[in-house]
N, C-alpha and C positions, 0 to 999 in steps of 0.2 A: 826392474827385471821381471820377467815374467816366470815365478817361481813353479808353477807348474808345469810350463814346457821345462825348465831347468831338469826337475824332479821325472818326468817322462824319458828326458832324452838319459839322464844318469842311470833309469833300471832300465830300458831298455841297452847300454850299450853292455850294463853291467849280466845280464841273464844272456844278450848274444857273445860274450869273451865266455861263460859258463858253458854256455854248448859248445862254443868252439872248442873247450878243452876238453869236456867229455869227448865228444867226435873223436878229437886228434891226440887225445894220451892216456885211450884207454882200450883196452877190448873191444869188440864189436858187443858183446852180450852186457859187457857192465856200461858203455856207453850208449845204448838202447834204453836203458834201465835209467840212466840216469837223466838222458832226456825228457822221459817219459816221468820224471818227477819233478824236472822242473818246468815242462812245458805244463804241468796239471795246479805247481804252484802260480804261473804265469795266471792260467784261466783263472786260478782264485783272485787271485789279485784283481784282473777285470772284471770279473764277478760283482764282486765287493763292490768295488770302485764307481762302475754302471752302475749298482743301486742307488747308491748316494747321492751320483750325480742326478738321476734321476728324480727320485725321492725329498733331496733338499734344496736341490738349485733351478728343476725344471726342464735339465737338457733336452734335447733332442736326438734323437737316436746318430745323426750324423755328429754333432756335439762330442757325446760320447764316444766313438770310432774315432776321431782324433784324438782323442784321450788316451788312447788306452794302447797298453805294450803289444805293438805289430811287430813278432819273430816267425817265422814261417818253424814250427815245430812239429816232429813224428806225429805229435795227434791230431794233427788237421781239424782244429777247432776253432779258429779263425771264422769260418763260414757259419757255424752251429752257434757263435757267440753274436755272431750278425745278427742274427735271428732274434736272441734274447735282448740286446739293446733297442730292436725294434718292436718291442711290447709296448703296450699306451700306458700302462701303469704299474707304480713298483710295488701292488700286493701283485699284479700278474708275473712280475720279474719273481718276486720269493716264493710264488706258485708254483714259477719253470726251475725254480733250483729244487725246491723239493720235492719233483720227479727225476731232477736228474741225478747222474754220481757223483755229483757235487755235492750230493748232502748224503749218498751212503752211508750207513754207519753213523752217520751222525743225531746230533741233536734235532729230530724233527720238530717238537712241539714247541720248538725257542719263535720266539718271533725278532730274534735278530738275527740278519743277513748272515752277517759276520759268525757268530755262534754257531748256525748249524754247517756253513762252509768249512771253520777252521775246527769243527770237532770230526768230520768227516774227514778234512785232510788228515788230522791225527790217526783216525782210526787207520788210513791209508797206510801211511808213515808207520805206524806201529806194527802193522800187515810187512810192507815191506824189511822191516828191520827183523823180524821173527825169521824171514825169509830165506834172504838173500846170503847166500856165502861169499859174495862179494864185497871186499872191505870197502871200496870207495862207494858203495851205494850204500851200503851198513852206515859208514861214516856221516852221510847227506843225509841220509834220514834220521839219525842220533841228531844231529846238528840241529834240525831242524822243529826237532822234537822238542828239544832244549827251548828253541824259540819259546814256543809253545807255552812250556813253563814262565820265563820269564813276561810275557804275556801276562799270564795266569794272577804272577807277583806284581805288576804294575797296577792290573786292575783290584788286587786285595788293598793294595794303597792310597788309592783314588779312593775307595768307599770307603777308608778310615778318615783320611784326608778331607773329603767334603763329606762327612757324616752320613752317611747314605745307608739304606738299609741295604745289612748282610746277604738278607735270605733273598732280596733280588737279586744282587750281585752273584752269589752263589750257586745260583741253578744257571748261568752262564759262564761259568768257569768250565776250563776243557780241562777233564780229571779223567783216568783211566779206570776202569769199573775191574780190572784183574788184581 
């Protein structure tokens, strides 16, 4: 089996039933909102994803483009992420994330992909949950926050687990500075 189309086709069917429900069993203002976080989780995820493959397997920018979750979402990022797969190299890819609002708020000086992506989403996520009077986006962004944490908990385990130094592990953990 080809575990990776498996894994593609399972979150892609699984983030297009998620917009479908925002769309269809919510408000117009809370499913706007809710789109717009998870069409920004989607880009993370390709994000990420295009680096690696990049960076440790060699892809190809068309490589990648079949790889990666294609949902046509409110932020029409689709075309802007074309772009970023078709870079020649992945210090040029972590260059284009740290100009873009993909690394808002986040961890600029990390030199993992991953870090300064998911501390920027955090800050996002922390932005909208301050926010939003809206429970079902209140809700998505708690949830997701939580990820976050558990994250946080997996990788404190892994550097006890294989012995690893703390204090590298530790300036890449997504922690809230309030």
């Amino acid at each position: 089996a080809d575990y990776t189309e498996c894994e593609l086709r399972l979150r892609t069917a699984y983030y297009t039933e998620l917009l479908n429900t925002a769309k269809h069993d919510f408000s117009e203002m809370q499913s706007k909102q809710l789109s717009e976080m998870i069409g920004r989780e989607i880009d993370c995820l390709n994000i990420i994803n295009a680096y690696r493959m990049k960076a440790f397997f060699g892809y190809s920018a068309e490589e990648i483009k079949k790889r990666q979750i294609r949902i046509k979402t409110a932020s029409g990022s689709a075309k802007r992420l074309d772009k970023y797969y078709e870079l020649e190299s992945p210090e040029d890819m972590l260059e284009w994330v740290k100009r873009s609002k993909y690394s808002k708020g986040g961890k600029q000086s990390s030199e993992y992909i991953e870090s300064i992506v998911r501390s920027s989403q955090f800050a996002y996520l922390s932005h909208i949950l301050a926010q939003s009077t809206a429970a079902p986006v209140s809700l998505y962004a708690f949830m997701k926050l939580c990820s976050t944490e558990v994250l946080n908990i997996v990788h404190i385990i892994e550097t006890i687990r294989y012995n690893a130094d703390p204090s590298a592990v530790e300036k890449d953990l997504i922690i809230t500075t309030a």
